[in-house]
C-alpha positions as CSV (number, residue, x, y, z in Angstrom):
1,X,80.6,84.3,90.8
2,X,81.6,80.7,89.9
3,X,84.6,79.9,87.9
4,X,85.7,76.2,87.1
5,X,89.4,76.2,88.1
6,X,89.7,73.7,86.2
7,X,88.9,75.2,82.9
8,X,91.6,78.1,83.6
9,X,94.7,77.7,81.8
10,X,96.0,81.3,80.6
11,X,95.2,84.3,82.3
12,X,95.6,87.7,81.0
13,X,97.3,90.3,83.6
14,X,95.5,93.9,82.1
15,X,97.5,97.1,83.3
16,X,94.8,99.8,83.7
17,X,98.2,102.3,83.4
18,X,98.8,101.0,80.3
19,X,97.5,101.5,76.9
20,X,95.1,98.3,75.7
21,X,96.1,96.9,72.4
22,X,93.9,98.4,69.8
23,X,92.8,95.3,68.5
24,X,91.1,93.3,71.8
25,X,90.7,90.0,69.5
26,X,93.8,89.1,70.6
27,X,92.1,88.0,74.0
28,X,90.6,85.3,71.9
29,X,91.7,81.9,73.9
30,X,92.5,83.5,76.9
31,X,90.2,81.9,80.2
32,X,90.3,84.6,82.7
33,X,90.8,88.6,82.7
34,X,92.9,90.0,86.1
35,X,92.6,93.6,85.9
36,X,95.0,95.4,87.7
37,X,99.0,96.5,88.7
38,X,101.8,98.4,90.8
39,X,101.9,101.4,89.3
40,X,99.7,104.4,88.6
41,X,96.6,103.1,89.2
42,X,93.4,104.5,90.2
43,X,89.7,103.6,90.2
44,X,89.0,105.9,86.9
45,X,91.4,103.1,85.0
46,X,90.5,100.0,86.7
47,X,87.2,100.8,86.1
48,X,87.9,101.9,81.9
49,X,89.8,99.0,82.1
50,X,87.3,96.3,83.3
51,X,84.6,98.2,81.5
52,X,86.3,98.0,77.6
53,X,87.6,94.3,78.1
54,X,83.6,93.4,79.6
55,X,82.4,94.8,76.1
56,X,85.0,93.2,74.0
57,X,84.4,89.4,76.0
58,X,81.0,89.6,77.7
59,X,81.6,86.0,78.3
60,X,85.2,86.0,79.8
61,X,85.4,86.0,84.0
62,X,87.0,89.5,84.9
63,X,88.3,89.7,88.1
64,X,89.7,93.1,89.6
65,X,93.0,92.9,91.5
66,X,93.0,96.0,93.1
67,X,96.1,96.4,95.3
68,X,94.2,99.7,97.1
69,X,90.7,100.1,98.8
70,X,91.2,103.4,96.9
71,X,90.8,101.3,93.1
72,X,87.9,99.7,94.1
73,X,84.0,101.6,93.6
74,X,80.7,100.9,93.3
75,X,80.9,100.8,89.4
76,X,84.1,98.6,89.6
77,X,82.2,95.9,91.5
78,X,79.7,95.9,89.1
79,X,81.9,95.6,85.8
80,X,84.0,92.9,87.5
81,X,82.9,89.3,88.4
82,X,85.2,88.8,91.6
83,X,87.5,91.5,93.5
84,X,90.8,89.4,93.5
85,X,92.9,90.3,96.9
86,X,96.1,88.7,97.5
87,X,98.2,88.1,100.7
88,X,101.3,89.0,99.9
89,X,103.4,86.1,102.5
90,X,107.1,87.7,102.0
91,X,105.3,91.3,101.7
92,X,104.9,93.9,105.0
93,X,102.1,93.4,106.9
94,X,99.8,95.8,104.7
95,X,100.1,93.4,102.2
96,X,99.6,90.5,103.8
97,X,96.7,91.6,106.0
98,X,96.4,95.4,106.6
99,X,95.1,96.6,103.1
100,X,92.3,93.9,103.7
101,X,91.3,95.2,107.2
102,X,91.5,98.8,105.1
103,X,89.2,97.6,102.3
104,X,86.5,96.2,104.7
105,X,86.9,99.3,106.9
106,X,85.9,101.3,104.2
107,X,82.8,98.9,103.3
108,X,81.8,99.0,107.1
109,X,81.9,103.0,107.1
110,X,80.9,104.1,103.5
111,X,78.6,101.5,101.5
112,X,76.8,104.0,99.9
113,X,79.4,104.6,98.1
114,X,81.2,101.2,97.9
115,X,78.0,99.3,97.1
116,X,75.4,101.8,96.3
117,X,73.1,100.7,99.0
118,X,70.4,103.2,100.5
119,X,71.5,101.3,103.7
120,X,70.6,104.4,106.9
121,X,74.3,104.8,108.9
122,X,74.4,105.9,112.5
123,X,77.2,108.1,112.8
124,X,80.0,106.0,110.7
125,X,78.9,103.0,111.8
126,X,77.0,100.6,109.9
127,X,73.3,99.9,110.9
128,X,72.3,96.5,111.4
129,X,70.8,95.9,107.8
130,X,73.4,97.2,106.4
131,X,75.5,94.3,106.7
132,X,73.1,93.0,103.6
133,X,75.3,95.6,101.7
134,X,78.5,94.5,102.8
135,X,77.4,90.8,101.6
136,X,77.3,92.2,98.2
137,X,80.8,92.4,98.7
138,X,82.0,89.5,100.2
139,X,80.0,87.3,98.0
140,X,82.5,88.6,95.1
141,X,86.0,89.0,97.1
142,X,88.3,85.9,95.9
143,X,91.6,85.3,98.2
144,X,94.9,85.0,96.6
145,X,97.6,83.6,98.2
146,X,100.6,85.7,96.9
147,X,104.8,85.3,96.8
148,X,106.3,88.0,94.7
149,X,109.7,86.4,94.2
150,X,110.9,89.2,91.9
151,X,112.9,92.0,94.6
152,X,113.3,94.5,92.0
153,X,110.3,94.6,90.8
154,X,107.7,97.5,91.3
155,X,105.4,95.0,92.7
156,X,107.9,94.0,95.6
157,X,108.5,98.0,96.3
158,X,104.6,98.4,96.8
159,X,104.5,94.9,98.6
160,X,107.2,95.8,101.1
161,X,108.8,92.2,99.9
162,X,112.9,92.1,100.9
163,X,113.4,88.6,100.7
164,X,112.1,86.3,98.2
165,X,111.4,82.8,99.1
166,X,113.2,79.5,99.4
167,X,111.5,76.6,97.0
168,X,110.7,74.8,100.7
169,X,108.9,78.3,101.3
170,X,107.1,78.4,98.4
171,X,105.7,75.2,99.0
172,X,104.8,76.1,102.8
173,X,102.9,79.1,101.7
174,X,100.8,77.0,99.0
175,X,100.3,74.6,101.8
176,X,99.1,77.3,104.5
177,X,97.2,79.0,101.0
178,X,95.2,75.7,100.7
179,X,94.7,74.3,104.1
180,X,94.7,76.9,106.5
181,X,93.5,80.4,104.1
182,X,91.6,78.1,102.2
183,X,92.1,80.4,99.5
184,X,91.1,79.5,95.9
185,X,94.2,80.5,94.0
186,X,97.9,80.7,94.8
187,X,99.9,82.7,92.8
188,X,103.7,82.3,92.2
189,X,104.9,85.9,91.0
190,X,108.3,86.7,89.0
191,X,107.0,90.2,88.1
192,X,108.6,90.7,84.6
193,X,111.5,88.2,84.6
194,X,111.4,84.2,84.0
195,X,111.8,82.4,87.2
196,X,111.7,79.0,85.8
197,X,109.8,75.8,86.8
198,X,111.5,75.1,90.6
199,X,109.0,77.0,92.3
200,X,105.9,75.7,90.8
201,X,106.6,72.2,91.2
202,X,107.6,73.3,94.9
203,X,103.9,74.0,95.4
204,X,102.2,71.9,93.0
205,X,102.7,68.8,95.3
206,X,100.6,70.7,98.0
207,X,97.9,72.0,96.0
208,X,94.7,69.9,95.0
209,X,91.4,72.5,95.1
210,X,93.5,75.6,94.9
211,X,94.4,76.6,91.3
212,X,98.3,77.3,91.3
213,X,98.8,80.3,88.9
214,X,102.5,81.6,87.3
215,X,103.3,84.8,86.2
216,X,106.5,85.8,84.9
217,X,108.3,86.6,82.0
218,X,106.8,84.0,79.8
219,X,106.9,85.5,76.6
220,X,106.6,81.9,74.4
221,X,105.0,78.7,73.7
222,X,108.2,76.8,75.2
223,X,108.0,78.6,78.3
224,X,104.3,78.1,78.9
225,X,104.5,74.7,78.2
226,X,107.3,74.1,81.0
227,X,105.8,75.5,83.3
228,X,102.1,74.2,82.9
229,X,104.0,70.7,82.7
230,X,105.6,71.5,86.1
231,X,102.5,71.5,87.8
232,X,101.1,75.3,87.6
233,X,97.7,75.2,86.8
234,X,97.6,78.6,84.9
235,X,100.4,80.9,83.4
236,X,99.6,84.6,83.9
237,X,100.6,86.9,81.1
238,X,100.8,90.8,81.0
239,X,103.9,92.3,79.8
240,X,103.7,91.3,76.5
241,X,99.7,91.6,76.3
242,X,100.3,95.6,76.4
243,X,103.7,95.6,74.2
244,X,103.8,93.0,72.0
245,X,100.3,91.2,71.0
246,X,101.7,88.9,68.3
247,X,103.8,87.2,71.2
248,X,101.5,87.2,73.4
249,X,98.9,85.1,71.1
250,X,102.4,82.6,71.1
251,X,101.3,82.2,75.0
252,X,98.0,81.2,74.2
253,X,97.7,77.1,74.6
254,X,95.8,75.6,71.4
């Protein structure tokens, strides 16, 4: 999987509980596909998902953000180009580390089924060349350091998040993201409602090989361009992918 963070300027957030816009050439522009969400999803629609976008943009990266071992499969690996797992930083601890241990515990028991691998197990332990199997895996998964900053959203309920974060915090979790995770993206996330520019140039002064993404309520050109000129890297956009596809092209940097 290689992605040049530096080409990645709008990303497109696809719910695989929602209905896809009939007309998929309104991804046209877009740099990078995240495919996933808080709310009644399962493997079946991840994998729908990821498969219809991969046959409408062949070329566009697709990454699955599953939030749940359970939404990730054999055939999902394959249709996406990276499995996307964030660290949730003001979440419980199942979303900072324990649906990560859950994921790889899964790979470590079953990856027959995860990676389709003929590897022999003894009992429901992995043997020793099936660790080639779970490299298939690990070669794909992406870190994402995550602050969900948005406390009534369904993606702080799932997250366990109660508190969001202090500008100084936000900035202290891109600097951990980046120096100590050494994870490739951070992710500033207002779930639905506009949080403005103070967080992102927060962590933008920390942040020189990790991509700083926003997602948030940006429903306009105005919007995007403040908060790409604060610093973010990337804005993410979903609501208005699913609901209202003429704004969403309005998102779309020319």
């Amino acid at each position: 999987m290689n992605v040049d963070w530096d080409e990645i300027t709008h990303v497109t957030k696809v719910d695989p509980a929602k209905p896809l816009p009939s007309d998929l050439g309104v991804l046209e522009g877009t740099d990078l596909i995240l495919v996933g969400g808080s709310d009644g999803v399962t493997e079946r629609n991840s994998f729908a998902a990821l498969e219809r976008v991969a046959d409408a943009f062949p070329e566009l990266p697709i990454f699955q953000e599953p939030y749940s071992s359970s939404h990730v499969s054999r055939d999902t690996i394959e249709a996406a180009d990276a499995v996307s797992i964030p660290a949730v930083y003001n979440g419980d601890r199942d979303h900072f580390v324990g649906k990560h241990l859950e994921l790889f515990t899964e790979v470590g028991q079953k990856p027959d089924e995860l990676l389709g691998s003929s590897v022999p197990l003894v009992g429901e332990l992995i043997a020793s060349k099936g660790i080639e199997a779970v490299s298939e895996l690990t070669e794909t998964v992406v870190g994402e350091g995550y602050v969900v900053q948005h406390r009534e959203s369904t993606a702080a309920a799932v997250s366990g998040v109660e508190t969001a974060y202090s500008s100084e915090e936000v900035a202290g979790a891109a600097l951990a993201t980046e120096t100590f995770y050494d994870f490739p993206i951070f992710y500033v996330e207002y779930s639905g409602t506009y949080g403005g520019p103070e967080d992102v140039e927060a962590a933008a002064r920390y942040l020189e090989e990790t991509a700083l993404f926003y997602g948030g309520g940006i429903d306009s050109s105005e919007k995007v361009t403040e908060i790409l000129e604060a610093g973010a890297d990337a804005i993410v956009v979903g609501d208005c992918f699913h609901d209202d596809p003429e704004t969403f092209r309005e998102t779309i940097p020319e």
